[in-house]
DSSP file (Angstrom, degrees, kcal/mol; ACC not computed):
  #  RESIDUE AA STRUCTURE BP1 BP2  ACC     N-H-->O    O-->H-N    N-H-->O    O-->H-N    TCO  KAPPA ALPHA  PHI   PSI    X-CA   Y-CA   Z-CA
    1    1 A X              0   0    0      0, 0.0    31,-2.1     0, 0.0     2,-0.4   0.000 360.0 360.0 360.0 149.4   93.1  100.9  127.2
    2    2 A X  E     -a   32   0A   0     29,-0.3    54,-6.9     2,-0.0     2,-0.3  -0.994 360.0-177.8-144.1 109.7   90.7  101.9  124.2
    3    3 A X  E     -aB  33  55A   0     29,-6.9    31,-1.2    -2,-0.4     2,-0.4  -0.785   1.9-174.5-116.5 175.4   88.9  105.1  125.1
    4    4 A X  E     -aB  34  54A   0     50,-1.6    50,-0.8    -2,-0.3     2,-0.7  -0.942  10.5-153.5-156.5 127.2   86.2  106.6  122.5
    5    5 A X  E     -a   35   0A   0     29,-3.5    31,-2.2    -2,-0.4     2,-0.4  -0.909  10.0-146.4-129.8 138.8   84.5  109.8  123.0
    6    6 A X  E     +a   36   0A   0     -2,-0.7    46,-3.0    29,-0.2    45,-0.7  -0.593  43.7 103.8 -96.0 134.7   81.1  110.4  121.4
    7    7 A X        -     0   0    0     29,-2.0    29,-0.1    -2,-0.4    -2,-0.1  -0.817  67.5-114.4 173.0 159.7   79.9  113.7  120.1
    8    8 A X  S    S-     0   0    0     -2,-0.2    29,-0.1     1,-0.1    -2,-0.0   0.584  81.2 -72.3 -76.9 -10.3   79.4  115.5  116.8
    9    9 A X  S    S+     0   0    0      1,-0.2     2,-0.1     0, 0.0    -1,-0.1   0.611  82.4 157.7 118.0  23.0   82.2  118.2  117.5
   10   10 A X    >>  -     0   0    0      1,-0.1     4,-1.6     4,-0.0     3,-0.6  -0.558  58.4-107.7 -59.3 147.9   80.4  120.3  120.3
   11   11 A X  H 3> S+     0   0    0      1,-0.2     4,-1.3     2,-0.2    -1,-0.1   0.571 123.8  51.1  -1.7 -55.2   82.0  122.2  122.5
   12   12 A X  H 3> S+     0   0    0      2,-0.2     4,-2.4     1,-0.1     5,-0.3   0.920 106.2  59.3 -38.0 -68.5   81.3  119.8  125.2
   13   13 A X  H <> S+     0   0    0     -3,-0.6     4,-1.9     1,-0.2    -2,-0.2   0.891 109.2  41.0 -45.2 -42.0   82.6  117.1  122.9
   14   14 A X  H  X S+     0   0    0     -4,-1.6     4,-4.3     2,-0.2     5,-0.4   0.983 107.8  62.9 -54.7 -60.6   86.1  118.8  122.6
   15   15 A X  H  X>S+     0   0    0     -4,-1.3     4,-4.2     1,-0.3     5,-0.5   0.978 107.0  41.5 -25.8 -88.7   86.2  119.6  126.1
   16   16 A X  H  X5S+     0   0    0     -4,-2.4     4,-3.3     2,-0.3     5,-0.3   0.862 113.1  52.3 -29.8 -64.6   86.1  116.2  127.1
   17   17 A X  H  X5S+     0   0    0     -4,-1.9     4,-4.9    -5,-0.3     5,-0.3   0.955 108.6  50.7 -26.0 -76.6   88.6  115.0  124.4
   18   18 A X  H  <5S+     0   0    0     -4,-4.3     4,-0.3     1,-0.2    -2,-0.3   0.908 114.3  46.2 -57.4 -37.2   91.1  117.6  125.4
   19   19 A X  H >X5S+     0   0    0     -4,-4.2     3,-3.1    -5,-0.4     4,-2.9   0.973 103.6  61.2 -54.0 -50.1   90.8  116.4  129.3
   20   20 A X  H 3XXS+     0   0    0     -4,-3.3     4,-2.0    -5,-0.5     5,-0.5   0.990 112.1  39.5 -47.6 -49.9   90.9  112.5  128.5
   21   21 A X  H 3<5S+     0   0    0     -4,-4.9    -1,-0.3    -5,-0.3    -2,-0.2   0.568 106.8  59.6 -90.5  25.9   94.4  113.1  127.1
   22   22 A X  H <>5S+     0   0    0     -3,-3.1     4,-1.3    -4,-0.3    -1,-0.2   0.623 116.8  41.8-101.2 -30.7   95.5  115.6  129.8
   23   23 A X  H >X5S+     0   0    0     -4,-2.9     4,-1.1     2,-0.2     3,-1.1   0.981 106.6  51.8 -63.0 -63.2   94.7  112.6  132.1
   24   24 A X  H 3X>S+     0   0    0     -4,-2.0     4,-0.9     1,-0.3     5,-0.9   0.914 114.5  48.3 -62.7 -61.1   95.9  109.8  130.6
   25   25 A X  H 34<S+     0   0    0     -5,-0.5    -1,-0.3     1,-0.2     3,-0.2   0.821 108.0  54.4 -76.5  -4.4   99.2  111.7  130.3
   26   26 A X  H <<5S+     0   0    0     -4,-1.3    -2,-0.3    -3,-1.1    -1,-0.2   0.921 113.8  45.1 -33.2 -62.5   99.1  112.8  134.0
   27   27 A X  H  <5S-     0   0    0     -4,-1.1    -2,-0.2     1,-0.0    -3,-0.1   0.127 108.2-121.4-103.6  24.4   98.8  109.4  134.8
   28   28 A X  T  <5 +     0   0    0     -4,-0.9     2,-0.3    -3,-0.2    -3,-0.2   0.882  54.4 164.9  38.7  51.3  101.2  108.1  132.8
   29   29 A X      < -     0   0    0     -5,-0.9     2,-1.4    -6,-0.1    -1,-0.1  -0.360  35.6-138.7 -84.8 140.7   98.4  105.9  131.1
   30   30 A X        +     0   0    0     -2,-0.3     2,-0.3     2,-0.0    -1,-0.1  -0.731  50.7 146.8-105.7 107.5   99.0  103.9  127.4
   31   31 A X        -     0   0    0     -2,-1.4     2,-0.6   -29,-0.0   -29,-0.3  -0.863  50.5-127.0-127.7 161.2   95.7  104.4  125.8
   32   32 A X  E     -a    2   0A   0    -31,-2.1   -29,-6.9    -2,-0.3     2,-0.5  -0.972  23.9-163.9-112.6 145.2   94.0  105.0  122.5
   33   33 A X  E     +a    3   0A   0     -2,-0.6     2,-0.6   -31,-0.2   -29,-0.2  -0.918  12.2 173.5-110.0 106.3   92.1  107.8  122.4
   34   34 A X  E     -a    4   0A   0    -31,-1.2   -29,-3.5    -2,-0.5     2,-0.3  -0.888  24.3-142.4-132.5 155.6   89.6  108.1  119.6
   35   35 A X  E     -a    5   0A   0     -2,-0.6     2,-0.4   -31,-0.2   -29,-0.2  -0.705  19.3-158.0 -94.8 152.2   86.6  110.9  118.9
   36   36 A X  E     +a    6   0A   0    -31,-2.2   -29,-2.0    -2,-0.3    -2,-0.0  -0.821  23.4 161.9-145.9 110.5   83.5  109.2  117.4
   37   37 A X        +     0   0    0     -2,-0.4     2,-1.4   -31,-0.2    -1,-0.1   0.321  39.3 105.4-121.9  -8.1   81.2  111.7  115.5
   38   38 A X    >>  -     0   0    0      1,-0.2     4,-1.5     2,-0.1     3,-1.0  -0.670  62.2-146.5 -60.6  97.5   79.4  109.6  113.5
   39   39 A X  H 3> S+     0   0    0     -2,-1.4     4,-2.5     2,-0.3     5,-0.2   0.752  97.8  51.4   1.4 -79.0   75.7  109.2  114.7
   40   40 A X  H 3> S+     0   0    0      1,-0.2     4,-1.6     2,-0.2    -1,-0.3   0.929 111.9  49.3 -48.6 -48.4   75.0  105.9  113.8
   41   41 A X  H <4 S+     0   0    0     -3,-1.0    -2,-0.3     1,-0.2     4,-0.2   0.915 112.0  47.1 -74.8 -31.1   78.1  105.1  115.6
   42   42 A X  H ><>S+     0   0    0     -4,-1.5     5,-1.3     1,-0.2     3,-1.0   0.927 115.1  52.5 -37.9 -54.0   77.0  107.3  119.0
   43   43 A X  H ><5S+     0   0    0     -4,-2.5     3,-3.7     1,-0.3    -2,-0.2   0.901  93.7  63.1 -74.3 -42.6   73.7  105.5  118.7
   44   44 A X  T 3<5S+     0   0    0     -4,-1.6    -1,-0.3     1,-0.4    -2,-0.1   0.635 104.4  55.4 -61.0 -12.1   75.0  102.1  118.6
   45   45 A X  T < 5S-     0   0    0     -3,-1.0    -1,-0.4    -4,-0.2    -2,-0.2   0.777 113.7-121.7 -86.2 -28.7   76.2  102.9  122.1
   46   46 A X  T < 5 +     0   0    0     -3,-3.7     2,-0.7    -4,-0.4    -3,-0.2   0.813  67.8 134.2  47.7  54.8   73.2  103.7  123.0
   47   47 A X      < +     0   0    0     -5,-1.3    -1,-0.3     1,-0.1    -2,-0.2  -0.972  24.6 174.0-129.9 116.8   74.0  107.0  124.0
   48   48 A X        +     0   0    0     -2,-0.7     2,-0.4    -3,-0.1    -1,-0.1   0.393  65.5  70.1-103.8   8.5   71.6  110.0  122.9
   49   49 A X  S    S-     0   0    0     -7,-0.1     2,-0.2   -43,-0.0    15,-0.1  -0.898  84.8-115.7-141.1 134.6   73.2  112.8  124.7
   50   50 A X  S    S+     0   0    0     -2,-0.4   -43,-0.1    13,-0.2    15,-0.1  -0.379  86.9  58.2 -86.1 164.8   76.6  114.1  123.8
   51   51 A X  S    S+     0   0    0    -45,-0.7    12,-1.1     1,-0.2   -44,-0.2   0.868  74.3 176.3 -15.7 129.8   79.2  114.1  125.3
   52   52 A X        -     0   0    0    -46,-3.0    10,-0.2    10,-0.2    -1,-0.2  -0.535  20.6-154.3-109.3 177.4   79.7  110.4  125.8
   53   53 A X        +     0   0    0      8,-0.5   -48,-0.2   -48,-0.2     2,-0.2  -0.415  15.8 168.1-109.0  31.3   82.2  108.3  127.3
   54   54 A X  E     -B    4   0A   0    -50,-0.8   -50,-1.6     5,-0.2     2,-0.5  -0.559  11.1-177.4-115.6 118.8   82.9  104.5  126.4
   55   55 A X  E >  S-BC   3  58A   0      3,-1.1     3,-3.4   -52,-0.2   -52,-0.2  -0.960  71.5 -11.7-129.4 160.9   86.2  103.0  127.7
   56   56 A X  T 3  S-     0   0    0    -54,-6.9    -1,-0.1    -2,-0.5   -53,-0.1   0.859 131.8 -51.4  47.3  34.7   87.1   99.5  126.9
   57   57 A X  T 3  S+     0   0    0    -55,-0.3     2,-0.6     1,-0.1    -1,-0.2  -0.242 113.3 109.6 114.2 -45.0   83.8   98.9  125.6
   58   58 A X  B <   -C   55   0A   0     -3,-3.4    -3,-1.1     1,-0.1    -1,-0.1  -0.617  68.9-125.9-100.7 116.6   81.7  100.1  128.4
   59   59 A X        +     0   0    0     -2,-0.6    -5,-0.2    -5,-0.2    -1,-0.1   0.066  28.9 176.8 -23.5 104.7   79.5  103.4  128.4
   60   60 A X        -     0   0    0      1,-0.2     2,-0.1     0, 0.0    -6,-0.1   0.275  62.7 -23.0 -95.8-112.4   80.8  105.5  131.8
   61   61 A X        -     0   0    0     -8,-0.1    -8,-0.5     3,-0.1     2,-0.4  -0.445  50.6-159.7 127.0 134.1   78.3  108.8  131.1
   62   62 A X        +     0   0    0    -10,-0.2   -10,-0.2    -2,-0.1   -12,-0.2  -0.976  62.7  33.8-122.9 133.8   76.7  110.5  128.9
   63   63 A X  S    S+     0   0    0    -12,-1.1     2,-0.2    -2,-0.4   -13,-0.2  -0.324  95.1  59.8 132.2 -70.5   75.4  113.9  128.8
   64   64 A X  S    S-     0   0    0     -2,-0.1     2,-0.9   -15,-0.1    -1,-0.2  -0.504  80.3-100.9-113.8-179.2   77.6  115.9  130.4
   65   65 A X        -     0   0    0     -2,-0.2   -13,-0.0    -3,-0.1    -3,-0.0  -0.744  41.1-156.6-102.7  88.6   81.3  117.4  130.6
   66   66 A X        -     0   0    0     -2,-0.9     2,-0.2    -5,-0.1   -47,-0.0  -0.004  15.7-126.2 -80.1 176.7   83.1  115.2  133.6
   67   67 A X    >>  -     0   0    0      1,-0.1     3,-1.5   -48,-0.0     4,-1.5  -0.477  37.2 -79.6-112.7-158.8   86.3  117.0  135.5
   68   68 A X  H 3> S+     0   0    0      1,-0.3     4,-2.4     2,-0.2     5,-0.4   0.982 126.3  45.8 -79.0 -37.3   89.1  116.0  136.0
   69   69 A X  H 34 S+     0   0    0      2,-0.2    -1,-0.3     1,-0.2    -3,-0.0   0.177 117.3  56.3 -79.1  35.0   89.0  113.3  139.3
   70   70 A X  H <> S+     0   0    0     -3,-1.5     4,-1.5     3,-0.1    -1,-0.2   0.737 106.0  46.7 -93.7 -58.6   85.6  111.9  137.2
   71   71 A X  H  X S+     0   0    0     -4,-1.5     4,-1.7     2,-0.2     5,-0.2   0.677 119.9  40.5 -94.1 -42.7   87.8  111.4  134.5
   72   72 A X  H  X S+     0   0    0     -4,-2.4     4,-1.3    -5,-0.3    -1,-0.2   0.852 105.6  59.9 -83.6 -38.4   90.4  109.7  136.9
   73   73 A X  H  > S+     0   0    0     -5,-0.4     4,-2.3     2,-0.2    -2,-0.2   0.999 111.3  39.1 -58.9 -57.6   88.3  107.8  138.9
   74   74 A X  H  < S+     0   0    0     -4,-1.5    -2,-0.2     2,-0.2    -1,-0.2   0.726 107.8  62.0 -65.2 -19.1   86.8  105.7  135.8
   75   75 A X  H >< S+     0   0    0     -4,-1.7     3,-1.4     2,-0.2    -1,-0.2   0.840 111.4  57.5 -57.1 -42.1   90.5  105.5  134.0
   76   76 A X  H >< S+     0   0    0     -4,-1.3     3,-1.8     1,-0.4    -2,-0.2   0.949  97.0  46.5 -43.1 -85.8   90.6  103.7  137.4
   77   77 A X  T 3< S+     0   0    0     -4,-2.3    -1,-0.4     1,-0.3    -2,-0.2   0.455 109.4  51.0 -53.1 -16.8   88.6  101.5  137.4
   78   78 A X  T <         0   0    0     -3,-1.4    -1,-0.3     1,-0.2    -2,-0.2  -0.230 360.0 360.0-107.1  29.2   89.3   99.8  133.8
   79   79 A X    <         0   0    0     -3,-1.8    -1,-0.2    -5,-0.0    -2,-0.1   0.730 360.0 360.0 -93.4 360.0   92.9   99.7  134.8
């Protein structure tokens, strides 16, 4: 699974980060995890609001800071 979270380094953005891999190892998932802080590369997503979300390709949310059964439910769904 190829997860990517977009943000410049806010607060938000971390947040998120540190959850994805508190999940993944919860769920005993085999993922790559990667932060993406470039702009141009955020934008190419089409995502203008930080913190985003893109796993396997596809945009889940943008904007906000999900919890944790958000975070599980959409690992979910790309499994």
């Amino acid at each position: 699974m190829d997860i990517k979270v977009l943000g410049t380094g806010c607060k938000k953005c971390i947040v998120l980060y540190n959850l994805i891999n508190e999940v993944i190892t919860e769920l005993g998932i085999h993922a790559n995890v990667e932060k993406v802080e470039d702009i141009a590369k955020i934008v190419q997503y089409g995502v203008m609001l930080t913190p985003g979300l893109v796993i396997n390709g596809k945009v889940k949310m943008s904007g906000k800071v999900l919890n944790k059964n958000d975070v599980k439910k959409y690992l979910q769904e790309e499994m």
